[in-house]
N, CA and C of each residue as an Amber inpcrd file, in Angstrom:
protein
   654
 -88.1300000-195.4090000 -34.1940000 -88.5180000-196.7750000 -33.8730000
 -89.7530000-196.8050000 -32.9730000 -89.7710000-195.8450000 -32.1880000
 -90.7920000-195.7100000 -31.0880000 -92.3930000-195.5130000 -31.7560000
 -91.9210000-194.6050000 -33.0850000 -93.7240000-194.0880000 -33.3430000
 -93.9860000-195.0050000 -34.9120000 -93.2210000-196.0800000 -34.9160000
 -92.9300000-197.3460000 -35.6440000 -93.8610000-198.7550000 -35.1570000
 -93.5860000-198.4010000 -34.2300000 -93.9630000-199.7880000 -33.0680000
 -92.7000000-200.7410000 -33.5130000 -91.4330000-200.7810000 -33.3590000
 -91.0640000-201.5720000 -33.5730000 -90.1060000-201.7830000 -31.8650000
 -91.0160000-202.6130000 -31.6870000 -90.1050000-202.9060000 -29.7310000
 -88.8840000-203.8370000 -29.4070000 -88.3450000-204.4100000 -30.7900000
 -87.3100000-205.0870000 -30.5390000 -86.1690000-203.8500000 -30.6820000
 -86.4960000-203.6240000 -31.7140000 -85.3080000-201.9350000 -31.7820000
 -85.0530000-201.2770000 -30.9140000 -86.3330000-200.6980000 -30.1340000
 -86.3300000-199.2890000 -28.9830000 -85.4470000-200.4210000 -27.8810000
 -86.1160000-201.8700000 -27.8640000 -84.9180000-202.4210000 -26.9780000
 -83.4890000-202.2990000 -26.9340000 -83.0280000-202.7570000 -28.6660000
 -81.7680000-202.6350000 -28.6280000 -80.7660000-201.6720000 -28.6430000
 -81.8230000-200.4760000 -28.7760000 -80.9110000-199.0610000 -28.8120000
 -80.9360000-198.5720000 -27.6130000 -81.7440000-199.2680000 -26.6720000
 -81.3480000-198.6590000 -25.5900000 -80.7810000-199.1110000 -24.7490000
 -80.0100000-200.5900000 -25.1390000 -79.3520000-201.2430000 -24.8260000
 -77.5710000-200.7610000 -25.1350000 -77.2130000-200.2430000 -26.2560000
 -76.2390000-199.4940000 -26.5830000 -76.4300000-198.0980000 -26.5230000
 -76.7060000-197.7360000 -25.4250000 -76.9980000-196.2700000 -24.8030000
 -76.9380000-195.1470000 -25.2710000 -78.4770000-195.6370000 -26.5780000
 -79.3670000-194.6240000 -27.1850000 -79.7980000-193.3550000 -25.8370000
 -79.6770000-192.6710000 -26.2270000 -80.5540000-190.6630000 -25.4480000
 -81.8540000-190.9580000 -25.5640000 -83.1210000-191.6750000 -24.8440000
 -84.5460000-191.5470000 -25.3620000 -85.0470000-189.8880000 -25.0590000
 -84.2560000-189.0280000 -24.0330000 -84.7110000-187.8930000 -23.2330000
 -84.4110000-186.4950000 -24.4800000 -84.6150000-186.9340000 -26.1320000
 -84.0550000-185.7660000 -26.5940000 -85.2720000-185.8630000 -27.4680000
 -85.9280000-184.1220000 -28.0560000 -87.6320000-184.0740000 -28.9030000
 -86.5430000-183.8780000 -30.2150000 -87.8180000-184.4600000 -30.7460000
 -87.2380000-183.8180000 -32.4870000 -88.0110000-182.7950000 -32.5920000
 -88.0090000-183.2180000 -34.4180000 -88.1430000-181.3760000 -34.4520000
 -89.7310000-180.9900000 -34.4630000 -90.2890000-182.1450000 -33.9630000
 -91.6820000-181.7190000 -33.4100000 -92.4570000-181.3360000 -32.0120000
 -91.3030000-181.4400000 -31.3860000 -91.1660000-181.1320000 -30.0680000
 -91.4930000-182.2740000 -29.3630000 -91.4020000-184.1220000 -30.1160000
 -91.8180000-185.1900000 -28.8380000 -90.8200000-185.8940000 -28.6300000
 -91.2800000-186.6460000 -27.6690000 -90.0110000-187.4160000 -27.3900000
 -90.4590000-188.8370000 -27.3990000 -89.5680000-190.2000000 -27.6790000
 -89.7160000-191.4090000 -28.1000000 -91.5100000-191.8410000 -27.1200000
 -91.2090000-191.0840000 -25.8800000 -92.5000000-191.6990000 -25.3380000
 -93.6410000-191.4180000 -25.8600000 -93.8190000-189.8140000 -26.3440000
 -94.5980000-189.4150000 -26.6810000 -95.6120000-189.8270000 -28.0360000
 -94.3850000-190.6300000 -28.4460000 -94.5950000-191.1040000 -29.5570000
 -95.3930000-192.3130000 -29.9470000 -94.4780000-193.2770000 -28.4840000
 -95.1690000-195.0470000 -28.1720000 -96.5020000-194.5450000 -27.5880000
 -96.7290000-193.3930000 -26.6300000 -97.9710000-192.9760000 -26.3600000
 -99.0880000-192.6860000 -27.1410000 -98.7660000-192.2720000 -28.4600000
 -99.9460000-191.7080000 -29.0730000-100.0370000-192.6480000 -30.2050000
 -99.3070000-193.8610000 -30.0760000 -99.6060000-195.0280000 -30.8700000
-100.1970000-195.8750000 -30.4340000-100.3130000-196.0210000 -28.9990000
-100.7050000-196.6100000 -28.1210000-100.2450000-198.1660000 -28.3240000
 -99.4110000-197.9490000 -28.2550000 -97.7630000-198.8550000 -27.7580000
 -97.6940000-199.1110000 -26.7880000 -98.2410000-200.2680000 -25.8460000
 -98.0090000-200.1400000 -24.7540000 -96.1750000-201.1720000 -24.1500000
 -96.3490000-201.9280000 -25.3310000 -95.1850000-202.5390000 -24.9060000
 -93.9200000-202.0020000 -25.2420000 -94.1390000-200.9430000 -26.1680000
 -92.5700000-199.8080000 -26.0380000 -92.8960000-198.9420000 -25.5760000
 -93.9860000-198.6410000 -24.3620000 -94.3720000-197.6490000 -23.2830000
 -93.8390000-198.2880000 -22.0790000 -93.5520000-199.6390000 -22.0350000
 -93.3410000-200.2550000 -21.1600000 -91.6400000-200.2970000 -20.7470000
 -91.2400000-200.6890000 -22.3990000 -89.7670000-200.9500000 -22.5310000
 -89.1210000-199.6060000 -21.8740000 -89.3500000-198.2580000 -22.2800000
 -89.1330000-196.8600000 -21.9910000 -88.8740000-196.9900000 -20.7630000
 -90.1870000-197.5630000 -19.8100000 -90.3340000-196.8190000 -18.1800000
 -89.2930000-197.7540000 -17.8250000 -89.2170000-199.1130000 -18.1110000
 -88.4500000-200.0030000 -17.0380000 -87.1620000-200.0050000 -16.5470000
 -87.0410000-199.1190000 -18.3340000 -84.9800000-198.9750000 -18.7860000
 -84.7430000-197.9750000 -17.7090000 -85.9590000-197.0240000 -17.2160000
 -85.6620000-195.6890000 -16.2280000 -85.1180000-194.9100000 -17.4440000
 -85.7240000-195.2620000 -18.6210000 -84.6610000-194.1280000 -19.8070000
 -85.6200000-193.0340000 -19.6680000 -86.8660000-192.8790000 -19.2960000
 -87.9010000-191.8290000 -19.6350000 -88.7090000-191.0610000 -18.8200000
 -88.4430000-189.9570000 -18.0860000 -89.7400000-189.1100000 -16.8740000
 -90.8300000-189.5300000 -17.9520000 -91.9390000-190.3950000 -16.9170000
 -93.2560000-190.1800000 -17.5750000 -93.9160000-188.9530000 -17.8140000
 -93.3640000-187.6380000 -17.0360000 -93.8140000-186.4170000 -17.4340000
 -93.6520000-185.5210000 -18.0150000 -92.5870000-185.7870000 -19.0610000
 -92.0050000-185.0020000 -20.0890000 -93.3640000-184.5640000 -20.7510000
 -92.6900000-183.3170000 -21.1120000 -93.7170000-182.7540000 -22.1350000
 -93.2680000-182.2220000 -23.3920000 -94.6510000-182.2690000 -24.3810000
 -93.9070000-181.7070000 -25.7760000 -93.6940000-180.0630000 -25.5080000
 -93.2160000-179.8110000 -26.8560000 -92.9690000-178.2920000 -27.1030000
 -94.5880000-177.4620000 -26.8250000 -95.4260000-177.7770000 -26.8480000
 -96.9230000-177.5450000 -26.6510000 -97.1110000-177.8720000 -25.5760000
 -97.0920000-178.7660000 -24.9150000 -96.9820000-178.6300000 -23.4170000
 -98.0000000-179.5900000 -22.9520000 -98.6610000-181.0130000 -23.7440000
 -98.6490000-181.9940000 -23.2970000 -97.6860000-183.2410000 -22.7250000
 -98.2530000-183.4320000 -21.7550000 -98.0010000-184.6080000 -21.0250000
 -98.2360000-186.1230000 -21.6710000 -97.0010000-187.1470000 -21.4470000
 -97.9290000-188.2630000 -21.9530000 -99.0120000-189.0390000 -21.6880000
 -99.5620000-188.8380000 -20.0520000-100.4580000-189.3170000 -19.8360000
-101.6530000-188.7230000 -20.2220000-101.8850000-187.5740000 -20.7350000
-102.7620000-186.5160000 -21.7540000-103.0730000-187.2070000 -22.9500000
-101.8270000-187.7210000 -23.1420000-102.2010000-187.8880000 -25.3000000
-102.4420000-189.5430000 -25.1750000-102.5360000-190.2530000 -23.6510000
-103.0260000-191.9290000 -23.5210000-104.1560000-191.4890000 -23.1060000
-105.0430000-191.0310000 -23.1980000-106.0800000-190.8960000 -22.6210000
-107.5240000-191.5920000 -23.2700000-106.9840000-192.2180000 -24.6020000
-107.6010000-192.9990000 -25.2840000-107.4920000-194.6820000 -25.1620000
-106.3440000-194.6540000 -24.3050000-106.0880000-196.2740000 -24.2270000
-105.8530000-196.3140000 -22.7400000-106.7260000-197.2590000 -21.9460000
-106.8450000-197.9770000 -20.4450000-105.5770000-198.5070000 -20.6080000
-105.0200000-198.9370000 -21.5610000-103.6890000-200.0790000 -20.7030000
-102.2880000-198.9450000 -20.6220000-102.3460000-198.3920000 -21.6740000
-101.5340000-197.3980000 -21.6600000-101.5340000-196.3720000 -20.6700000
-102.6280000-195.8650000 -19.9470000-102.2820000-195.3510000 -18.9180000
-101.9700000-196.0280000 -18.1430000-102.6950000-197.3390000 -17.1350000
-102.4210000-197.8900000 -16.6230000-100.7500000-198.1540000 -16.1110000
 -99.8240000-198.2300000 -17.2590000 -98.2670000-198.3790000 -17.2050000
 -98.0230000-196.7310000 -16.9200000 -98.3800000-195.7740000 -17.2140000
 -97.7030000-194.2430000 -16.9030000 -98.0940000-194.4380000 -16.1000000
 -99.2430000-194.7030000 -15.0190000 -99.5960000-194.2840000 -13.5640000
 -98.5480000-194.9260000 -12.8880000 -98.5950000-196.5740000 -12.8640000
 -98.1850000-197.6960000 -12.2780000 -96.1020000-196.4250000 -12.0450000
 -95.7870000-195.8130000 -13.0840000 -94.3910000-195.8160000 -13.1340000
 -94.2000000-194.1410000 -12.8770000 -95.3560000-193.6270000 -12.2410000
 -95.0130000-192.4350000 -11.7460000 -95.7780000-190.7320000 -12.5280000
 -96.6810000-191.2080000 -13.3170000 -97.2710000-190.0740000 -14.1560000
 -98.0830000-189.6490000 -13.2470000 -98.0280000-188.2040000 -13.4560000
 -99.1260000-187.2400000 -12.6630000-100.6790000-187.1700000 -13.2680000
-101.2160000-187.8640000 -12.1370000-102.4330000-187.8900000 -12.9110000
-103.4390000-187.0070000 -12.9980000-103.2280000-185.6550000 -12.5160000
-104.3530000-184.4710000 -12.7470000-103.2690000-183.3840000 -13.0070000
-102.4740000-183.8430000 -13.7050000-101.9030000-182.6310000 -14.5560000
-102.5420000-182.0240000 -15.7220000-102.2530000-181.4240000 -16.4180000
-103.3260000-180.7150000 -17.0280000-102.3360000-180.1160000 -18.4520000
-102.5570000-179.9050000 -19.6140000-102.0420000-179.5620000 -20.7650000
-102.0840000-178.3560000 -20.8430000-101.0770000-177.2470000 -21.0930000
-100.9370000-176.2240000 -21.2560000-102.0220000-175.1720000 -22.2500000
-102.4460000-176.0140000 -23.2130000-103.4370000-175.3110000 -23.9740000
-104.9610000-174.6890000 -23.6060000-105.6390000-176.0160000 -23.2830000
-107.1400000-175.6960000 -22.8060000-106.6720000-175.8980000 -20.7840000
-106.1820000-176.6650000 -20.2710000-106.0720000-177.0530000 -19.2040000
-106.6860000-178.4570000 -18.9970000-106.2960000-179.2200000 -19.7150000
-108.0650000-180.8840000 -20.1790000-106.4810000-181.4550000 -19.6690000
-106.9630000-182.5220000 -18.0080000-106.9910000-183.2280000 -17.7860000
-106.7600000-184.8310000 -18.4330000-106.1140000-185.7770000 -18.2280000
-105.8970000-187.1630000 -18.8790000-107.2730000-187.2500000 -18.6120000
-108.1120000-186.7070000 -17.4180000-109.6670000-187.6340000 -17.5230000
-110.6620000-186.6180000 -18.0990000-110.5740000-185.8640000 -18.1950000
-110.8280000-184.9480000 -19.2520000-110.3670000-185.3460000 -20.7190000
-109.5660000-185.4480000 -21.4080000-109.6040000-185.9570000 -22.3430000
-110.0340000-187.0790000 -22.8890000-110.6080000-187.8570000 -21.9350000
-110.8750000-189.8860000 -21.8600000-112.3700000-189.4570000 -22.0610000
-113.0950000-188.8810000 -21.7000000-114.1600000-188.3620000 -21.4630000
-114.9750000-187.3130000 -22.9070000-113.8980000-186.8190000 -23.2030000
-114.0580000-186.3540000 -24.8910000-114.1410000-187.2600000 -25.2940000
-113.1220000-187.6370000 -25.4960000-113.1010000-189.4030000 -26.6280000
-114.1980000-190.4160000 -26.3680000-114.9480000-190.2330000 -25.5660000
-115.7280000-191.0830000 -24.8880000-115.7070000-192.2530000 -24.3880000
-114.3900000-192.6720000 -23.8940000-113.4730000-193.7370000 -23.7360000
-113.8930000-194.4240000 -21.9510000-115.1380000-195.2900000 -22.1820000
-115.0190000-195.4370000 -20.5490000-114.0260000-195.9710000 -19.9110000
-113.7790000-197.1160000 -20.1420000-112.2150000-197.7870000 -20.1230000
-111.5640000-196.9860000 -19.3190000-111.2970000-196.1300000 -20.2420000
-109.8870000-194.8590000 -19.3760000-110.6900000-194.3980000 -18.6510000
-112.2230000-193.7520000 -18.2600000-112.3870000-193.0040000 -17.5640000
-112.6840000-193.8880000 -16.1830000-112.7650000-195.3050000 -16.4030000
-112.4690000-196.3450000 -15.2020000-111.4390000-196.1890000 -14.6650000
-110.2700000-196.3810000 -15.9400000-108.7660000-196.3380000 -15.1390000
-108.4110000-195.8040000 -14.1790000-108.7570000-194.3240000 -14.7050000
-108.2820000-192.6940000 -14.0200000-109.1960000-192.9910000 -12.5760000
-110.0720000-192.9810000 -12.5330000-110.9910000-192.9940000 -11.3950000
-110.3730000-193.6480000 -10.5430000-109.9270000-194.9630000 -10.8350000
-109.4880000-196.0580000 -10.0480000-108.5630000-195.6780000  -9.7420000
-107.2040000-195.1530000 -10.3450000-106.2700000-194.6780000  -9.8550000
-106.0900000-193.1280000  -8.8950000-107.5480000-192.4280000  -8.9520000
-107.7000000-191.8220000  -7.8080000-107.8560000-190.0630000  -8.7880000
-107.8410000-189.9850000 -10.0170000-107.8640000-188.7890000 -10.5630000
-109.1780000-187.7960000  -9.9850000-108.6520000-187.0310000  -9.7070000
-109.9700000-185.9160000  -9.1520000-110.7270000-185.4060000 -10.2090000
-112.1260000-185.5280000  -9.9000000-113.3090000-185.7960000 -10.8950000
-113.7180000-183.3870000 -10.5990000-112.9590000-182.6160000  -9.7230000
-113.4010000-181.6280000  -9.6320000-112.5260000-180.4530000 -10.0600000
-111.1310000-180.9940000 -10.5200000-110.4060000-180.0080000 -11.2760000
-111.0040000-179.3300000 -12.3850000-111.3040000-177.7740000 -12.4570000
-111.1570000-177.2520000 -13.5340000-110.2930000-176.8920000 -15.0540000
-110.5890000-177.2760000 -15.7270000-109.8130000-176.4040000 -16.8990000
-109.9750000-175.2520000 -17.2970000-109.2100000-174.5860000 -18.2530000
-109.0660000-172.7360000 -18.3350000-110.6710000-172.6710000 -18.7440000
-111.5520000-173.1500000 -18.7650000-112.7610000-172.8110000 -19.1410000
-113.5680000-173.0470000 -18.0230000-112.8010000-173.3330000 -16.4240000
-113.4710000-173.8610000 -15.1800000-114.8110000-174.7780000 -15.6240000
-114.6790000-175.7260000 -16.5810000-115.0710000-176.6300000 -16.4550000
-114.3950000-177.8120000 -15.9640000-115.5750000-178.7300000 -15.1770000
-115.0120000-179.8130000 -14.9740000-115.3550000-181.3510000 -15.3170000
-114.5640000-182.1180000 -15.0680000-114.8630000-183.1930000 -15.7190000
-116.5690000-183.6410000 -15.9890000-117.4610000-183.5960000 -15.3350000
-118.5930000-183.3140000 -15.3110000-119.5900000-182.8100000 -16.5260000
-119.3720000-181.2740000 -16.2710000-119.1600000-180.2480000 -17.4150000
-119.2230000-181.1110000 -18.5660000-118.0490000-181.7490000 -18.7980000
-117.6530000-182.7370000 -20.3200000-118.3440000-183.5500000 -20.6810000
-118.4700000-184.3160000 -19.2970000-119.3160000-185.5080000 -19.6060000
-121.0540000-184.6860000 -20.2190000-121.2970000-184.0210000 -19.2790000
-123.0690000-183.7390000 -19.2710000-122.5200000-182.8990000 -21.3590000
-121.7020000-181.8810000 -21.5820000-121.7960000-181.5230000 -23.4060000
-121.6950000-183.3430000 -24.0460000-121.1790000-183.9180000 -24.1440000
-120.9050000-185.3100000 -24.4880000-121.9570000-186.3710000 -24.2430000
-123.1020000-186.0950000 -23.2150000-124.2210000-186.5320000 -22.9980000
-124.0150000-188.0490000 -22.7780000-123.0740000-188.3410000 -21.8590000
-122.6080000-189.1940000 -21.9090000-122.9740000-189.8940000 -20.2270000
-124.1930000-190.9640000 -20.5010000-124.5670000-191.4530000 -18.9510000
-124.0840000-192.2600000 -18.1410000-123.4070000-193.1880000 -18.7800000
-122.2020000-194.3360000 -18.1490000-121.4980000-193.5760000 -17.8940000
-120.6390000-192.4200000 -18.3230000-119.6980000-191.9500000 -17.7230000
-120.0810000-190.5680000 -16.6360000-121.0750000-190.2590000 -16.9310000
-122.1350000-189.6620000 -15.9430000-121.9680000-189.7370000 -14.6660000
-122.5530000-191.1610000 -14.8930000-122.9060000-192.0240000 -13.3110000
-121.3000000-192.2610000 -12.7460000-120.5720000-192.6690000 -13.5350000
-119.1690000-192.6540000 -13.0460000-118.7780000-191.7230000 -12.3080000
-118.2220000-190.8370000 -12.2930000-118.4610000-189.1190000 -12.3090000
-119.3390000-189.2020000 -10.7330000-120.7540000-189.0110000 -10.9960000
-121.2380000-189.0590000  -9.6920000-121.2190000-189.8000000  -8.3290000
-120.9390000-191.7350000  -8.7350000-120.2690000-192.2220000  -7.9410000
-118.7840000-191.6840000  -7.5450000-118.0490000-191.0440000  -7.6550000
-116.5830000-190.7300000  -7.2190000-117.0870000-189.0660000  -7.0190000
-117.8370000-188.7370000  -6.6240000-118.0970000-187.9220000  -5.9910000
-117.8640000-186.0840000  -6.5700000-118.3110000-186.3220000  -8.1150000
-118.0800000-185.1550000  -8.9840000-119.2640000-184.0950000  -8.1710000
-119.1810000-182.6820000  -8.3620000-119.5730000-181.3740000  -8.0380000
-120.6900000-181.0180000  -8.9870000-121.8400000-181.8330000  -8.4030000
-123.0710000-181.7880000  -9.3310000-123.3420000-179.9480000  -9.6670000
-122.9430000-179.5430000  -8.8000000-123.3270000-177.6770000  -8.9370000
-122.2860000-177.3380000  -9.1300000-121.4190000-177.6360000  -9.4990000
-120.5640000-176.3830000 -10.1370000-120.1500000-175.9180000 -11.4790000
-120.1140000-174.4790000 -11.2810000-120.3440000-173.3860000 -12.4010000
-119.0540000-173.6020000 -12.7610000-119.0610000-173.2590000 -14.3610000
-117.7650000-172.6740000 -15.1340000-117.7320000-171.3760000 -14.9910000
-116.5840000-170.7920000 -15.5840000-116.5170000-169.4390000 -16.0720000
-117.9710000-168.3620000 -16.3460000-118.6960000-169.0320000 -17.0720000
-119.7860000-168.4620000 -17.5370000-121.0980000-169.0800000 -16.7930000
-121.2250000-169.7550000 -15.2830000-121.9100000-169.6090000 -14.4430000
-122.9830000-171.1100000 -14.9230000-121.9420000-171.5160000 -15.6170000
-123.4110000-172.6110000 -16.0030000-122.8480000-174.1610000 -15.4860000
-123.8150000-174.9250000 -15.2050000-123.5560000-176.3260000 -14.3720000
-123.7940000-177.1150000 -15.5070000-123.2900000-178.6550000 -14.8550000
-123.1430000-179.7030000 -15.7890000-125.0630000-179.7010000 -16.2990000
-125.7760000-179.5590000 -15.2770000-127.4580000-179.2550000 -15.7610000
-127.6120000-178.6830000 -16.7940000-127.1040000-177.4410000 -17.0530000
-127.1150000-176.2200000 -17.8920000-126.9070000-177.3720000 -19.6410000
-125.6770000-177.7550000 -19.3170000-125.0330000-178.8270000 -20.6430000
-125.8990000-179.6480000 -20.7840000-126.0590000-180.0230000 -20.3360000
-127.2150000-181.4060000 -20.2360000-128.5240000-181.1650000 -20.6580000
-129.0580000-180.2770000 -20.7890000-130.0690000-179.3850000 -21.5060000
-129.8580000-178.9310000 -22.5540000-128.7140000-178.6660000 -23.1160000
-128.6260000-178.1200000 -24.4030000-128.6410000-179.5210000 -25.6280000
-130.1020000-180.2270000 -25.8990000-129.9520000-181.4610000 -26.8250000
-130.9720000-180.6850000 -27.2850000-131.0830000-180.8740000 -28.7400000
-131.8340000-180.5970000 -29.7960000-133.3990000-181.9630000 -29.4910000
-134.2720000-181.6460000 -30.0550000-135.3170000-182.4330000 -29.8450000
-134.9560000-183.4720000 -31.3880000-134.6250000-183.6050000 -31.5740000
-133.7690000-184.6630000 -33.3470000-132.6240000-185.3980000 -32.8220000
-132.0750000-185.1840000 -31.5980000-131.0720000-185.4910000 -30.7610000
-131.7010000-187.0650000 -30.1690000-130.6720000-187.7990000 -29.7540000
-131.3490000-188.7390000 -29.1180000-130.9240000-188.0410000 -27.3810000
-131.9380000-187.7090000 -27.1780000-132.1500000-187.2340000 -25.8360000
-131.9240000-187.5710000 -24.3350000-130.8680000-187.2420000 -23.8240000
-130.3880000-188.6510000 -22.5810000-131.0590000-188.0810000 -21.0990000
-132.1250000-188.5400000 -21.4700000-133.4270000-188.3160000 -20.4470000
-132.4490000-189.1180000 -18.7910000-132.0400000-190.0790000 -18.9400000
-131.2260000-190.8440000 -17.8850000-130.2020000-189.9220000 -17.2330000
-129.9680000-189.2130000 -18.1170000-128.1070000-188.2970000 -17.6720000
-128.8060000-186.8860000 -17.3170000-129.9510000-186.4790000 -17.6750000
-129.9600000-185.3720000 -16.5650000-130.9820000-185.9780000 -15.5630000
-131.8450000-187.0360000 -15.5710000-132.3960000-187.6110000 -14.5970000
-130.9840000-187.8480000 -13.3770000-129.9320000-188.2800000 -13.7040000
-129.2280000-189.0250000 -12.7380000-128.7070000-187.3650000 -12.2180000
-128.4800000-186.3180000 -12.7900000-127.8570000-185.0560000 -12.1170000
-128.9230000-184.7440000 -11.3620000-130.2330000-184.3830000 -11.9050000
-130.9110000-184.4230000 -10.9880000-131.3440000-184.8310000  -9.5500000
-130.9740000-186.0400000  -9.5470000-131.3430000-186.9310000  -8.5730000
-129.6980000-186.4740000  -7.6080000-129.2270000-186.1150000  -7.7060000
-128.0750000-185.9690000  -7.2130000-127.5410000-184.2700000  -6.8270000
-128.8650000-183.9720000  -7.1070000-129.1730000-182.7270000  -6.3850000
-129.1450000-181.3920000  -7.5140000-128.7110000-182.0470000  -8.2430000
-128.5450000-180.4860000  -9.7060000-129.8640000-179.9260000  -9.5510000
-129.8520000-178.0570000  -9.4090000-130.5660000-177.2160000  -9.2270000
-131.3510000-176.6210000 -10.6970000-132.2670000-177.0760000 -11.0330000
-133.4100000-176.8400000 -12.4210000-133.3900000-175.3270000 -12.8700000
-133.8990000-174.6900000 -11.2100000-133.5340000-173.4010000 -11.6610000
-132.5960000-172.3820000 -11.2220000-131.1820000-173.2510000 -11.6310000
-129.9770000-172.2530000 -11.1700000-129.7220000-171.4170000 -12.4330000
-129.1990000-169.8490000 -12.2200000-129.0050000-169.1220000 -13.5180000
-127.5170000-168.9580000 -14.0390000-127.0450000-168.6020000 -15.2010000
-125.7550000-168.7990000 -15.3270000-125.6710000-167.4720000 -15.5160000
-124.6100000-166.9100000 -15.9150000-124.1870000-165.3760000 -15.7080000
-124.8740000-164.7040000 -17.1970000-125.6620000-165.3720000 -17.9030000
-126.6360000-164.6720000 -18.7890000-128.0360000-164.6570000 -17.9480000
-128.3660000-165.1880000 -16.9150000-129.5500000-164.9680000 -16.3350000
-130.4250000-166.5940000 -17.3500000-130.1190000-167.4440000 -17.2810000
-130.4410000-168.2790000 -18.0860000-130.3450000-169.7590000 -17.4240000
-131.2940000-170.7720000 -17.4280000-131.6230000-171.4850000 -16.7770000
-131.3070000-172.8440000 -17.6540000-131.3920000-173.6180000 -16.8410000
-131.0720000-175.1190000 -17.3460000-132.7100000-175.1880000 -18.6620000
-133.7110000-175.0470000 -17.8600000-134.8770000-174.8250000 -18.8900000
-135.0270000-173.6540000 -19.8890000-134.5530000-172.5460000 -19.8140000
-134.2790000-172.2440000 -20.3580000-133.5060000-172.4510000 -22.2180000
-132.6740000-173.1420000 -21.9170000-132.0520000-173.8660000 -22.9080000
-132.7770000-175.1890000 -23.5090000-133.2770000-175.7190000 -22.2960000
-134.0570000-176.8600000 -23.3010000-134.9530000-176.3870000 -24.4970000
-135.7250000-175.2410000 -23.3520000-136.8590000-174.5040000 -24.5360000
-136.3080000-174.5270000 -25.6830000-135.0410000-173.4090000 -25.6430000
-134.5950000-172.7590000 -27.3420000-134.2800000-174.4080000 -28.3660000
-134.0400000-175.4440000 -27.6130000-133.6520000-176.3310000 -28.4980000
-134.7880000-177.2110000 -28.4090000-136.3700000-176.7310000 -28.2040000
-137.1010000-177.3060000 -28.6560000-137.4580000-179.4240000 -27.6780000
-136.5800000-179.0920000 -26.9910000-136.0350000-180.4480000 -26.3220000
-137.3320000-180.8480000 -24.7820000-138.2750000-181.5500000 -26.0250000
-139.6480000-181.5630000 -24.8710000-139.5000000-182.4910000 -23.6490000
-138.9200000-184.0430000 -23.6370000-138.4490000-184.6690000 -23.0960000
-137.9790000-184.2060000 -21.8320000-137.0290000-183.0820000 -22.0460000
-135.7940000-182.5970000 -20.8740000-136.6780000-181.3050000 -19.9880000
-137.4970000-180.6810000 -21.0550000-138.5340000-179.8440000 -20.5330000
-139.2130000-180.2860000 -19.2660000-139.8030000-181.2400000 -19.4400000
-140.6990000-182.1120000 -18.9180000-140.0170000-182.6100000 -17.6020000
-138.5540000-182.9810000 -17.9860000-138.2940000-183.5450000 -16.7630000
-137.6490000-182.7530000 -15.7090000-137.4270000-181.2920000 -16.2720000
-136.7820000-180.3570000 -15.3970000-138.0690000-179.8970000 -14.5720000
-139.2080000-179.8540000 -15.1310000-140.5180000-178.8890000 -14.2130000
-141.1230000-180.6390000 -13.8450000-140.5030000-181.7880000 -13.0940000
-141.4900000-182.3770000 -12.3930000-141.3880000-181.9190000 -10.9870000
C-alpha cells in the first residue's frame, strides 16, 4: 500500500495493528517505500502512528532520508520526526545532501542546510559536498555551499579540491565561469597540486577550457 500511494489503506492497517517495522524481500520497509515515491502524506501517516524509526535502513544500507533527497517536503517530515541528517549510506558514503546535490535538487539542498546538515563531511571518496557540487558545476548550489561555510580547500583522497572539479569543463561545455569565479573569490588556491602533481590549470588546459584558463591566471 505504501509504494502504491494509497494513504487511506496504510491508515487503516495500521489502525488494526499492521507490523510497518518488517523488509520484504527487497530489503525495504513500508517507509522506504512512501520515501522513494515521494509520498509525503504516507511519510507522514508512518511517523505520527510512531509505527516507523525514521532510520531504518534497507538490506544495502540506505537510510530514508538518503533515498528523499530528491523531494524538500519529504525530508522536511524525516527531519521534523527525528532522521539523522549527516548519516551517510553504506555504499559510496553520499550524504542526504550529497545526494540532493547529484540530483541537482536545490530545494533539498535548502532544506538540509536549513536544518543544519554539515556542508564538510566526507564520503569514502573524501569528497565533500562541495567536491559534488563544483563535478555538477552547479553555481546556485555553489554559493549555497559557500554561504554555510563549505571547505573551499579541501582535498579528496586523490588530493584534488572542489577548484580542481571545477576546471575539468570541456570548452563545448557551457562553462560556469561564475562557480569557479565564486571558489575563487572565497579563497580556492589556482595553484594547489593534487597527488598527481596536477593543478586546477592544469586540467583546464587538457580540456581545452579557455574561459576557466583565463580566469585561473588573473
Amino acid at each position: 500500500a505504501a509504494s502504491k500511494g494509497y494513504a487511506e489503506i496504510v491508515h487503516l492497517l495500521l489502525q488494526h495493528n499492521a507490523k510497518p517495522d518488517f523488509c520484504d524481500e527487497n530489503g525495504c520497509y513500508p517507509l522506504h517505500w512512501a520515501v522513494s515515491e515521494a509520498n509525503t502524506d504516507i511519510v507522514t501517516i508512518l511517523l505520527d502512528n510512531g509505527a516507523t524509526n525514521p532510520n531504518l535502513r534497507t538490506l544495502i544500507g540506505s537510510a530514508p532520508l538518503q533515498l528523499a533527497a530528491d523531494s524538500a517536503q519529504v525530508l522536511d517530515v524525516l527531519l521534523i520526526h527525528g532522521a539523522e541528517i549527516d548519516s551517510a549510506d553504506n555504499n559510496r558514503g553520499l550524504t542526504a545532501l550529497m545526494r540532493a546535490i547529484k540530483w541537482q535538487n536545490e530545494e533539498s539542498v535548502k532544506t538540509l542546510l536549513r536544518h543544519k546538515a554539515s556542508v564538510n563531511i566526507v564520503n569514502k571518496s573524501g569528497q565533500t559536498a562541495l567536491h559534488i557540487s563544483a563535478a555538477k558545476r552547479s553555481s546556485h548550489i555553489t554559493h549555497l555551499l559557500l554561504e554555510a561555510s563549505a571547505d573551499v580547500s579541501a582535498a579528496d583522497y586523490e588530493g584534488m579540491t572542489p577548484l580542481h572539479y571545477a576546471s575539468l569543463s570541456s570548452e563545448d561545455e557551457d562553462i560556469p565561469i561564475e562557480h569557479v569565479q565564486a571558489l575563487l573569490e572565497k579563497g580556492a588556491i589556482p595553484n594547489c597540486k593534487d597527488n598527481k602533481g596536477q593543478t586546477p590549470l592544469h586540467y583546464a588546459i587538457t580540456k581545452c577550457a579557455q574561459l576557466i584558463m583565463e580566469k585561473l591566471v588573473e
